[in-house]
C-alpha positions as CSV (number, residue, x, y, z in Angstrom):
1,X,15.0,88.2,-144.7
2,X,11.7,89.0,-146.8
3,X,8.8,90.3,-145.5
4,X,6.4,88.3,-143.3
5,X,4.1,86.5,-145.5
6,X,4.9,87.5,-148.8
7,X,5.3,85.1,-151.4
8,X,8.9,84.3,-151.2
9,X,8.4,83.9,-147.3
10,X,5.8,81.9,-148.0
11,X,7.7,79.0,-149.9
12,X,10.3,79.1,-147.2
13,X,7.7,78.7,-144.3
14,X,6.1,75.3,-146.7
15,X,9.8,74.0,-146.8
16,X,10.1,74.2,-143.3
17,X,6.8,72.8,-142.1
18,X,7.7,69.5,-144.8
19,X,10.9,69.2,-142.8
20,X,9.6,69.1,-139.7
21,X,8.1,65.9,-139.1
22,X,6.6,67.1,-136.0
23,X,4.1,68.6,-137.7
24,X,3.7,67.3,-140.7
25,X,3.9,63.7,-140.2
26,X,1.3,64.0,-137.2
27,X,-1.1,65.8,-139.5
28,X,-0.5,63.5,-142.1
29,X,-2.0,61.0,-139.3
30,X,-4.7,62.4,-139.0
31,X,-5.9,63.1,-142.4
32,X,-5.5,66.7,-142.3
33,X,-6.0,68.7,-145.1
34,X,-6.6,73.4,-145.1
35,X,-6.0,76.1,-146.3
36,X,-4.6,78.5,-144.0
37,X,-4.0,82.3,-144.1
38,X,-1.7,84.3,-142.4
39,X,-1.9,88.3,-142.1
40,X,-3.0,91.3,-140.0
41,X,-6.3,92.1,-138.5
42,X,-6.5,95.4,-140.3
43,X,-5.7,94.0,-144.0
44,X,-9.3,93.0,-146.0
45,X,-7.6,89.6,-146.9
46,X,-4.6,87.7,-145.4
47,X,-1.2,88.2,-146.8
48,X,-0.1,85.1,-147.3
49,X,-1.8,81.2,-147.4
50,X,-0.4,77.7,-147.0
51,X,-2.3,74.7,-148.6
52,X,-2.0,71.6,-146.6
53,X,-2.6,68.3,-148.0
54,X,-2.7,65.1,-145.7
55,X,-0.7,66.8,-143.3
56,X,2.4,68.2,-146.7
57,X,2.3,71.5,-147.6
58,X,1.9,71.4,-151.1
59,X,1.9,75.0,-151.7
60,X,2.8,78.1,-150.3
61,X,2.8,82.1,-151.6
62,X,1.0,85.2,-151.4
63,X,-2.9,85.2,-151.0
64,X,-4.4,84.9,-154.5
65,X,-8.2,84.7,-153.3
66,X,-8.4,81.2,-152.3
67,X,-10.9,79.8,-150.2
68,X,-9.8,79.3,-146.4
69,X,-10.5,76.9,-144.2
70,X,-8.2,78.9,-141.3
71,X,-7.5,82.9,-141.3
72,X,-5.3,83.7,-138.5
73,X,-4.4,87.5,-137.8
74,X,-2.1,89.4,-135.1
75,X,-0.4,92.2,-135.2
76,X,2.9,92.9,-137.2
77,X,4.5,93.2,-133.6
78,X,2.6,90.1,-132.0
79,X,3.6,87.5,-134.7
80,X,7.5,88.9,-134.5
81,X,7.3,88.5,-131.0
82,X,5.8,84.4,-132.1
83,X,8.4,84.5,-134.6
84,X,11.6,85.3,-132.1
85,X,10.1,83.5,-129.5
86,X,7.2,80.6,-130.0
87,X,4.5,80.7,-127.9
88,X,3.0,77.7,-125.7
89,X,-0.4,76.5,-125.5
90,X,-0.7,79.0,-122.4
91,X,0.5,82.0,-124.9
92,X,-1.6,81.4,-127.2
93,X,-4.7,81.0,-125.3
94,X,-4.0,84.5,-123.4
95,X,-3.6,85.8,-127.2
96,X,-6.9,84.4,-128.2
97,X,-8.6,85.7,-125.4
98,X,-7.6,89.3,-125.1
99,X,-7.8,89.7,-129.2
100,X,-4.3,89.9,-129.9
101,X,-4.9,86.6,-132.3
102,X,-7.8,86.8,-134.3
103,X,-9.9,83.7,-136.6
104,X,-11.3,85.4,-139.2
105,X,-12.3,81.4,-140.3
106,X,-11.7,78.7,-138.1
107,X,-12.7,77.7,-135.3
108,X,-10.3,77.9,-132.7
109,X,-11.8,76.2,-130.0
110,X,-12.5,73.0,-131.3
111,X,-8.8,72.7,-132.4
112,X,-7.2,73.8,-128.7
113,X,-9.8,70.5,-127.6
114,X,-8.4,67.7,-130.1
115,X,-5.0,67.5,-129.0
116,X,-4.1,65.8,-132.2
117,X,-4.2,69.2,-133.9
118,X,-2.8,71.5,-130.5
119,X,0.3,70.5,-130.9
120,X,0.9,70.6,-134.4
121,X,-0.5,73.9,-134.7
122,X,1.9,75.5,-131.6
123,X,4.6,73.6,-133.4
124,X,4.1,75.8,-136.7
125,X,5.4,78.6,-134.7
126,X,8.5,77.4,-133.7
127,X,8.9,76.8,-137.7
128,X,7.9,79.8,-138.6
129,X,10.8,81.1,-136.7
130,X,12.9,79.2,-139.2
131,X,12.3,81.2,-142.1
């Protein structure tokens, strides 16, 4: 397995979320389109990112500098526990809350309220587990 968010990680995470239509098709209905990076709270950037367009990953890697719409931190240990075992909307709202998953961009409120992107987003967890 190679390590969490590095580029070859990465690419496999952007297969999976394409394969799961879950997530991607109900993003594509709704337009989406992000940049999203993934790391630790006590890095200066993200490791990796995921560009997202109409709901497709298009690309996927190490972080390069790009601009972010979302930069989502945890702990090494928190997003192995997300990884072995996905979190609900309950989980993640207890992680949000006591600081154990950080936006460094994003607003995470807003997307909890519009259902539309709620699930998609818990669903990326159970496909991250499928790297």
């Amino acid at each position: 397995m190679s390590a969490l968010f590095s580029d070859e990680w990465m690419k496999g995470f952007m297969e999976q979320w394409n394969s799961e239509s879950t997530l991607s098709d109900a993003l594509a209905e709704i337009g989406f389109n992000s940049v999203i990076g993934y790391g630790v709270p006590e890095d200066g950037q993200p490791r990796g990112v995921l560009v997202v367009e109409n709901g497709k990953a298009v690309s996927g890697g190490a972080y390069n500098g790009e601009e972010l719409n979302w930069d989502i931190r945890a702990s090494d240990a928190q997003w192995q526990k997300w990884i072995s075992k996905p979190p609900g909307m309950m989980g993640l709202g207890v992680a949000f809350t006591s600081g154990k998953m950080k936006f460094v961009v994003g607003d995470y409120g807003s997307m909890l309220k519009d259902p539309r992107m709620a699930k998609p987003f818990i669903k990326s967890f159970s496909v991250m587990a499928r790297v």
